[in-house]
N, C-alpha and C positions, 0 to 999 in steps of 0.2 A: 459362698465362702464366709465362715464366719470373721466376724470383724477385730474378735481376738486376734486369730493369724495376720489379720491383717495389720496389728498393729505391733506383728512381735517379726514380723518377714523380717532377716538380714541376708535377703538374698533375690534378684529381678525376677519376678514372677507375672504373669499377665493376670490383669486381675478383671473380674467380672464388672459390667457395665456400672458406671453410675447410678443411671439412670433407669436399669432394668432390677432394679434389688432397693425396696424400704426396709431399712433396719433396724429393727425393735428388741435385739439383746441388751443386755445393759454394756454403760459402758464402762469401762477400768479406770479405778479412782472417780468415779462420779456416781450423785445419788440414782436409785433406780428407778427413782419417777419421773426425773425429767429426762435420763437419757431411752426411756420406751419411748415418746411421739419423736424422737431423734433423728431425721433423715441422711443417710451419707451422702454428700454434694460434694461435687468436684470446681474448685474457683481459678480462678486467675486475674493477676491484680493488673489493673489497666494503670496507662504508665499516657501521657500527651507525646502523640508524635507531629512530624510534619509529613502532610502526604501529598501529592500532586493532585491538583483540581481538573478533573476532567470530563470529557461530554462524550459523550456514546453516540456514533451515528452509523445508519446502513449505508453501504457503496459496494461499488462494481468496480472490478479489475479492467481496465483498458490499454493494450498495447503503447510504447513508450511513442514508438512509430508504426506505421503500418503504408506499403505500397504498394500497388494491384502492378503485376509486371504486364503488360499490354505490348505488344510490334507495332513499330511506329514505320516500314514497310511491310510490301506483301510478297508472297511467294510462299513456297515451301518448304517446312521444317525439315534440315536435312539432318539434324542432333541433336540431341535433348542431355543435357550434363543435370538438370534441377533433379535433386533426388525429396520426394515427400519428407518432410522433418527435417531435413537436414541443415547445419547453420552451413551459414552463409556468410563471406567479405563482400562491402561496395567494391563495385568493379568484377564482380565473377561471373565467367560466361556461361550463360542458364542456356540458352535456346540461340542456332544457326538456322539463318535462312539461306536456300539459293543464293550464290552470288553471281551466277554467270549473266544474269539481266540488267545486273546493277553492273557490274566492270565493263559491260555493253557503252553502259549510258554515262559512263565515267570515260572512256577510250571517244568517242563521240563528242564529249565536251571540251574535251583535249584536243581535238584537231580545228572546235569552233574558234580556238582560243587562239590557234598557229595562222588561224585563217586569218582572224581580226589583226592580232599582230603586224602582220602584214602587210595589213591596208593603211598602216599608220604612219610610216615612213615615208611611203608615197606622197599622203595627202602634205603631210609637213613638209615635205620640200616644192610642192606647190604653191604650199604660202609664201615660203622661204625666196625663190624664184620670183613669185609676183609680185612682193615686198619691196626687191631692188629693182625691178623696173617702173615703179610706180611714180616715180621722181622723172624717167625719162620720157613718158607716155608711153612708153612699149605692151600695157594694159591699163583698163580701164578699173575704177576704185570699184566700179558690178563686180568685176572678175577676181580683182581680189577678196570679196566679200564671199564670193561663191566659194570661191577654195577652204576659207578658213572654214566656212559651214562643213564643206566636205570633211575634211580633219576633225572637227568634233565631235561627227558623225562616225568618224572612225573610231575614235578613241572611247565613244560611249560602246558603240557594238563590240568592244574590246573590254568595257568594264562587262557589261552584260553577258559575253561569253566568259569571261572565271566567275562572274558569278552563278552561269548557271555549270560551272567544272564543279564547283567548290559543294553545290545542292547536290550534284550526282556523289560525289564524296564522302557526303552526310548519310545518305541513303545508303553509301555502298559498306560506312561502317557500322550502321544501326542493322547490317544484316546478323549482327551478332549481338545478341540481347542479352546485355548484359543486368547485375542486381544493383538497382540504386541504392540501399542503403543495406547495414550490415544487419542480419538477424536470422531466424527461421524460416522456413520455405513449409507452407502449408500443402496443402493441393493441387497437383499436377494434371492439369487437360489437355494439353497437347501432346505429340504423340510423334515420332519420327514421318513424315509423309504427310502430315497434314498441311492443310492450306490454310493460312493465315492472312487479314487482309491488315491494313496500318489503320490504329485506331478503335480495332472492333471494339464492341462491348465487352465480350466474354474477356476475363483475364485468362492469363495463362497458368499461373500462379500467383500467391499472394505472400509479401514478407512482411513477418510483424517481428520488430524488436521489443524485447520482453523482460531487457533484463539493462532500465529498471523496469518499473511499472507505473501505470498513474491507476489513481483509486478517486474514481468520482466519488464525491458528497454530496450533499444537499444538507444544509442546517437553515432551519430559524433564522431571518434577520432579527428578530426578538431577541433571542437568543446570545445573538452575536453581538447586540449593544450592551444585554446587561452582563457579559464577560466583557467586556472592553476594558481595558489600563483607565483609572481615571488619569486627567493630566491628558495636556496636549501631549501630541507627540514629540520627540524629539529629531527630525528628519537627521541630525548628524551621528545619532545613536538611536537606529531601531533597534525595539525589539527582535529576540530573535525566532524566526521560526516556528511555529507550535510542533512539538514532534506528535508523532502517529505512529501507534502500534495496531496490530490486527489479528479478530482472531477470526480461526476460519471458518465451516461450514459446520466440521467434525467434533467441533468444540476445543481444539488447539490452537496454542499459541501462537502465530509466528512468528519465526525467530529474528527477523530483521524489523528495524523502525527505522521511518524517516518521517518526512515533516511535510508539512503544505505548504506547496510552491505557487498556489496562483489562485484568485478568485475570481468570479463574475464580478464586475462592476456594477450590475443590475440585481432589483430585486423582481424577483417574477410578481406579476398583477393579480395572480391567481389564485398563487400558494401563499405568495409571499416570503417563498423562501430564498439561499442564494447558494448559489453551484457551487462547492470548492473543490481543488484536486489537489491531492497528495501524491507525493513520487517516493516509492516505497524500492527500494535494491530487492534483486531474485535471483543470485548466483544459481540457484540449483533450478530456477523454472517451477518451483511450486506453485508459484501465482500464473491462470491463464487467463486470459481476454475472454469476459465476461464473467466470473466465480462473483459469486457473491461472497461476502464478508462483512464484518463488523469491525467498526474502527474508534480507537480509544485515542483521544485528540488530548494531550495535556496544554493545557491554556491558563495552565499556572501553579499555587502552591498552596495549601493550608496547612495552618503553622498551629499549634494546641488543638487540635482536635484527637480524637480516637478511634479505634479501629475495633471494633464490638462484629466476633465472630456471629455468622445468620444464623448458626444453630443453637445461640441463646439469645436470640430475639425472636419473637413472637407479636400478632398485631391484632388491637383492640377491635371492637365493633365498629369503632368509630375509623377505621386504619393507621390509626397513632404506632409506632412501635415500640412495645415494650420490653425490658428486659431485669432479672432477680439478679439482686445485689443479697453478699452476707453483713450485716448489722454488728456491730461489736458483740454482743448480747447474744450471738451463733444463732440469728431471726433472719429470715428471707426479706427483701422487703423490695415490692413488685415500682417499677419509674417507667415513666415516659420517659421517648429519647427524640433528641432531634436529629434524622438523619438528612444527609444533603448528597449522597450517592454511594454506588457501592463500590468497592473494590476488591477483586479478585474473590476471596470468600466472605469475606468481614462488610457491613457498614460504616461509615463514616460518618462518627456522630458528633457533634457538635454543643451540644445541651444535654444535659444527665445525667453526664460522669465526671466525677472527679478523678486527680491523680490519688493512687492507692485504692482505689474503689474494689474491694473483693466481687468481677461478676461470675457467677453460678454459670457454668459452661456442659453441666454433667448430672445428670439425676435430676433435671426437670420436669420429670412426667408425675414425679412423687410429692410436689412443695406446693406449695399456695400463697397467698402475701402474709405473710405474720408467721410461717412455719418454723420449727425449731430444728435446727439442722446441723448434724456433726461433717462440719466443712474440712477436706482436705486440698492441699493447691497440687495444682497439675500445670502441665503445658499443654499446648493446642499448635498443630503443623498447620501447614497453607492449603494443606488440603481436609481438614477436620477432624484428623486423627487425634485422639486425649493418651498422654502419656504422662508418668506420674511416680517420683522418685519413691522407692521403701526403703523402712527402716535405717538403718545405720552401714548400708551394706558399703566394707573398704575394695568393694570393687569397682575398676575404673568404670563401670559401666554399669548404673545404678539405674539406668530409666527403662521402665515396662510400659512397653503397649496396653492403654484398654481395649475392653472392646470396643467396637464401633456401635455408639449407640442406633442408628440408625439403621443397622440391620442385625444386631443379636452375633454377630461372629467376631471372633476376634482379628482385629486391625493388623494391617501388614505396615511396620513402616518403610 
């Protein structure tokens, strides 16, 4: 396209890449010598923001809770309610066993119990008897001695039978297996008819609650001293929380954050690193026990710094990263930058830019340091798209997609 129309447009047109076209017509109102080495360049004026200081770390998704349902008697499974995937309340009855063995041994401890009962009265009125003749010699203080033995011996065979009523009871209600804690129901093994003993190894099922989630870390203690608050703490006003966001496997975002609720107290001998876990919310179960992810920990704030998009940085031999600034004088002129991490598409640079700095976003494949370049300013979306007002157009709606320099077609926004 030539650069005339380009400069007479009153009306949104998509305009060919910055970066994929050097323009060598002259330009209007300007001599024709200097605007031939002319390059078109697309700028954007960097402005100091504040942006959250953060550390990147890998982690795994770990259930919030997790239970292996296991029969704490035995017998056979007479009903199965546990359905695979299905949520689940504490207290919901997953699996019935036989009860005719247990109401056996429950009816049986109830009659130990009428037995004992009854020897109790007896003995105590033997005391009771012996007691008031013991003044008149009508027995002997052996015989009183013996009774009261008898009577304790009553009254223990009589705690010892409800307590073993009370064990058949236990037994006769664990013959319904119920869900300790509320959540998902993973895999089902057992099977109407099977035989179960109390205890086994094998679970029957397994519930994991999932929503929230916890997300192991591991970071640097290194790490974690030179982000530390200077300043003792304040134990009547901690800090709060670090929050944590996540992205997934797929390279999306997700859409819930939360924070880090717990550390190891220890640093490993090995790595030297220390364990943290974040508890992340999962209304919808996107996150499952073990996903891997990546975790974005904000551990604080930087305040004048800048946001220098990665599609106009580029890095030396030395790995410095560098990026082209416009000159007053319409000259390129090539800076070191200091950056200190990334965020979302842009660098975070801290050395090299000024507020008002024109940086060169667009038709960098064309410039070199000292180039002489006819700059026009554009904008830049969060995803790298270059958009770029014409002319004098009184339409509400004056901003045109470039292309995308990085593949030659034109950008959707």
């Amino acid at each position: 396209m030539k650069h005339a129309l380009l400069l007479g447009a009153a009306f949104c047109v998509p305009i060919i890449s910055l970066s994929s076209v050097a323009f060598a017509q002259p330009m209007m109102g300007g001599a024709a010598g200097m605007s031939a080495a002319a390059t078109e360049v697309g700028y954007i004026v960097m402005e100091p923001q504040t942006v959250p200081l953060t550390t990147t770390l890998p982690g795994r998704v770990v259930a919030y809770q997790t239970a292996e349902v296991r029969p704490q008697v035995g017998g056979i499974i007479t009903s199965v309610n546990a359905k695979e995937g299905a949520p689940v309340e504490a207290g919901d009855v997953l699996f019935t066993i036989d009860e005719a063995s247990l109401k056996a041994n429950v009816a049986s401890a109830e009659a130990s119990v009428a037995s004992a009962e009854a020897q109790v009265p007896s003995a105590q009125g033997t005391v009771t008897r012996y007691e008031s003749l013991i003044d008149t010699g009508g027995v002997s203080a052996a015989d009183l001695d013996t009774a009261k033995v008898a009577l304790a011996q009553a009254e223990a065979a009589l705690a010892l039978a409800k307590a073993q009523l009370q064990t058949a009871q236990i037994s006769l209600s664990q013959a319904s297996i119920t869900a300790p804690i509320s959540g998902r129901l993973g895999s089902v093994s057992a099977e109407i008819g099977s035989l179960v003993t109390a205890g086994q190894s094998d679970a029957l099922t397994t519930i994991r609650r999932t929503d929230p989630v916890y997300v192991t870390l591991v970071e640097s203690y290194a790490n974690i001293l030179a982000n530390r608050p200077a300043g003792d703490p304040d134990p009547d006003n901690p800090p709060p929380s670090p929050k944590v966001s996540l992205t997934l496997d797929d390279g999306t975002v997700f859409d819930q954050t939360g924070t880090i609720s717990s550390a190891d107290m220890v640093v490993s001998e090995t790595t030297g690193t220390v364990t943290l876990r974040a508890t992340i919310p999962n209304p919808r179960m996107t996150l499952l026990p073990g996903m891997f992810v990546r975790a974005y920990i904000e551990i604080g704030q930087q305040e004048g710094v800048f946001l220098v998009p990665q599609r106009a940085v580029t890095f030396s031999s030395t790995g410095d990263p560098t990026a082209f600034f416009v000159t007053e004088d319409n000259k390129v002129e090539k800076r070191v930058l200091t950056a200190t991490q990334d965020m979302n598409n842009a660098w975070v640079v801290t050395a090299g830019v000024t507020a008002g700095d024109k940086l060169v976003v667009d038709g960098l494949q064309n410039i070199s340091n000292g180039s002489s370049v006819s700059p026009l300013e554009v904008t830049i979306s969060d995803n790298g798209v270059i958009y770029q007002t014409l002319g004098t157009a009184t339409s509400t709606d004056a901003t045109a997609p470039a292309t995308d320099a990085t593949s030659g077609t034109e950008a959707k926004p």
